[in-house]
C-alpha positions as a printed NumPy array, in Angstrom:
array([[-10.759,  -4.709,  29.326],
       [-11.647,  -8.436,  29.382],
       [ -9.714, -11.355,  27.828],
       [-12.399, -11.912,  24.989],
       [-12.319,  -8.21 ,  23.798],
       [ -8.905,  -8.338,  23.668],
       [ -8.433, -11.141,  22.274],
       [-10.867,  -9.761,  19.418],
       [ -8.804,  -7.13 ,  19.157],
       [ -5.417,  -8.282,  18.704],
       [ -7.1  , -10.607,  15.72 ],
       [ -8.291,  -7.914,  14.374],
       [ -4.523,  -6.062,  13.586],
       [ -3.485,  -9.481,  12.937],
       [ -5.663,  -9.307,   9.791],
       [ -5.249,  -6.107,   8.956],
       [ -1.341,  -6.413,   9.424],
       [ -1.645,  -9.312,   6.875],
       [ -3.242,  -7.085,   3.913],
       [ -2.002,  -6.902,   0.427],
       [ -0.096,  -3.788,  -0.254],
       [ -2.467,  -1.271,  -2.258],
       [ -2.477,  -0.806,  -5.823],
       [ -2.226,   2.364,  -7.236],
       [ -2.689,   3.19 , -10.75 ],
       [  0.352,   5.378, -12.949],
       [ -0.301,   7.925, -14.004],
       [ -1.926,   8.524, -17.437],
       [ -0.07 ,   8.602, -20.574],
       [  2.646,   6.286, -18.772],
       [  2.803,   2.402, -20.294],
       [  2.994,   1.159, -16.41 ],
       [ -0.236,  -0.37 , -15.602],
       [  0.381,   0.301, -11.923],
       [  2.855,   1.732,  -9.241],
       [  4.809,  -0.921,  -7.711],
       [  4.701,  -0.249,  -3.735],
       [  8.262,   0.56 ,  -2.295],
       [  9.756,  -0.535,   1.189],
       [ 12.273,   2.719,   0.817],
       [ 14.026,   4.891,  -1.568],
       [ 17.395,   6.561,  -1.091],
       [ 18.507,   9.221,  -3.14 ],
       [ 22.514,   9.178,  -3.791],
       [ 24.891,  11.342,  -5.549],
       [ 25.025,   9.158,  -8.558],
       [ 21.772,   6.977,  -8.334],
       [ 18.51 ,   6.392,  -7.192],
       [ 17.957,   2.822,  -4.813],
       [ 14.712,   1.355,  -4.378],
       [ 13.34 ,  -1.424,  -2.209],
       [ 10.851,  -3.667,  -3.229],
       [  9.235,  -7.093,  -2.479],
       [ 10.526, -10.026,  -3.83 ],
       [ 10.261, -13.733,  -3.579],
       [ 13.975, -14.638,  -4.619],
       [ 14.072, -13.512,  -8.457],
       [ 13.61 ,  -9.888,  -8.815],
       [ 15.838,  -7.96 , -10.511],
       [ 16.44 ,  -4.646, -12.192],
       [ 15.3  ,  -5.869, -15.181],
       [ 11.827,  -6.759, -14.383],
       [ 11.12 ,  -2.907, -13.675],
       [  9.835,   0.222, -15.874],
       [ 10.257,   3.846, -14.879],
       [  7.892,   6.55 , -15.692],
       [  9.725,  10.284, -16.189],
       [  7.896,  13.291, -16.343],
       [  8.964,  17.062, -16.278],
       [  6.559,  19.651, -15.87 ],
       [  8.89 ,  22.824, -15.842],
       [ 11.45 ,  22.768, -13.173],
       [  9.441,  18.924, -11.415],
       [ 10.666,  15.923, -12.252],
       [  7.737,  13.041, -11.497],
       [  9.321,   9.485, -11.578],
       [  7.578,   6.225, -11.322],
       [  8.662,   2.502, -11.081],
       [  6.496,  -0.309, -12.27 ],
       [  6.466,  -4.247, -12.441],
       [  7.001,  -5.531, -16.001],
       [  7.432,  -8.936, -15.036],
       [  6.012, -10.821, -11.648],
       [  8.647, -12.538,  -9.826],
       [  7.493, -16.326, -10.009],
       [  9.781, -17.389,  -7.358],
       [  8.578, -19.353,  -4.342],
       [  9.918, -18.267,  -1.43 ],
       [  8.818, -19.31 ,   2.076],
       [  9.988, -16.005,   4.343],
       [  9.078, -12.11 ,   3.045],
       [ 11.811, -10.872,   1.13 ],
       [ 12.777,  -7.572,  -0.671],
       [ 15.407,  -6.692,  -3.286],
       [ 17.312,  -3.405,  -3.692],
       [ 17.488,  -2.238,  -7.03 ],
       [ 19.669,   0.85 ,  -7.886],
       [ 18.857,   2.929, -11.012],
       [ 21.852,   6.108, -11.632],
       [ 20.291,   9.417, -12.528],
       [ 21.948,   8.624, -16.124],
       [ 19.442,   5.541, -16.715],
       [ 16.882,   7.702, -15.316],
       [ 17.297,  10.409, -17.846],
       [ 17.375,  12.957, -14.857],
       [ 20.48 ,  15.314, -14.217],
       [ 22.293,  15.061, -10.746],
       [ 20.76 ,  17.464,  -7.741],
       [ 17.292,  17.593,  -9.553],
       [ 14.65 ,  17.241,  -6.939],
       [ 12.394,  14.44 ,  -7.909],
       [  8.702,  13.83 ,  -6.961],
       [  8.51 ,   9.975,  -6.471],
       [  4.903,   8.553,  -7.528],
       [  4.963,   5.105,  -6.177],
       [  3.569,   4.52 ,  -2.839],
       [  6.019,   4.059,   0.387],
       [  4.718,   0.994,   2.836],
       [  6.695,  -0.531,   5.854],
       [  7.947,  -3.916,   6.093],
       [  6.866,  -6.03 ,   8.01 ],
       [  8.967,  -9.013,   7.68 ],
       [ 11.59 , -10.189,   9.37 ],
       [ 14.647,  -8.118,  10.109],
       [ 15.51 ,  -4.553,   9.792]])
C-alpha cells in the first residue's frame, strides 16, 4: 500500500470516528421525542445505572423514562428532557442511577432496554 492511500484511509476513520451519535426515535405512545444514546448500562440489585454524554451539567433530572409491559417484558427507555448547555472542552459522560422503585419495575424483572448502546471514544476508560 502506498503512503497516499493510506493516508486517505486513515482520514477517512478519522471522520467517521468523529460522527454524531445516531438518533433514534421512542417508541410511539411514549412523550420522549427520542432515545438518548448510552455509553453503558449496569443492572444492580437495587437500581438501574446509565452512562451518558455530558458536557459538565447533566444530571438525573434532565432525563425521562419510558416503561412498557407487554405480559411478562418490561421495555424501558431513557430520554433527554433538557440539553445540557454546559461548555466543556474534553468529552465527558455522567452516570446516572435510577432504583427499580423510580422505575416502577419490581427487582429480578428482566428488562428490554430501548435506547441505543455506542462506545466512547473519549479519553479514559
Amino acid at each position: 500500500m502506498n503512503r497516499r492511500l493510506f493516508l486517505l484511509a486513515a482520514l477517512a476513520l478519522a471522520g467517521c470516528a468523529s460522527l454524531p451519535p445516531p438518533r433514534v426515535a421512542a417508541p410511539a405512545g411514549s412523550a420522549l421525542a427520542e432515545l438518548e444514546p448510552l455509553y453503558a448500562a449496569r443492572a444492580g440489585r437495587e437500581a438501574l445505572t446509565i452512562r451518558v454524554a455530558s458536557n459538565g451539567c447533566t444530571k438525573k433530572d434532565d432525563f425521562a423514562f419510558y416503561v412498557e409491559r407487554k405480559g411478562d417484558a418490561v421495555s424501558l427507555a431513557f430520554g433527554r428532557k433538557r440539553i445540557d448547555s454546559c461548555r466543556s472542552f474534553a468529552m465527558g459522560h455522567q452516570d446516572l442511577t435510577f432504583t427499580w422503585a423510580e422505575l416502577g419495575v419490581a427487582p429480578r424483572t428482566p428488562v428490554f432496554l430501548l435506547n441505543p448502546l455506542i462506545a466512547w471514544t473519549g479519553p479514559g476508560e
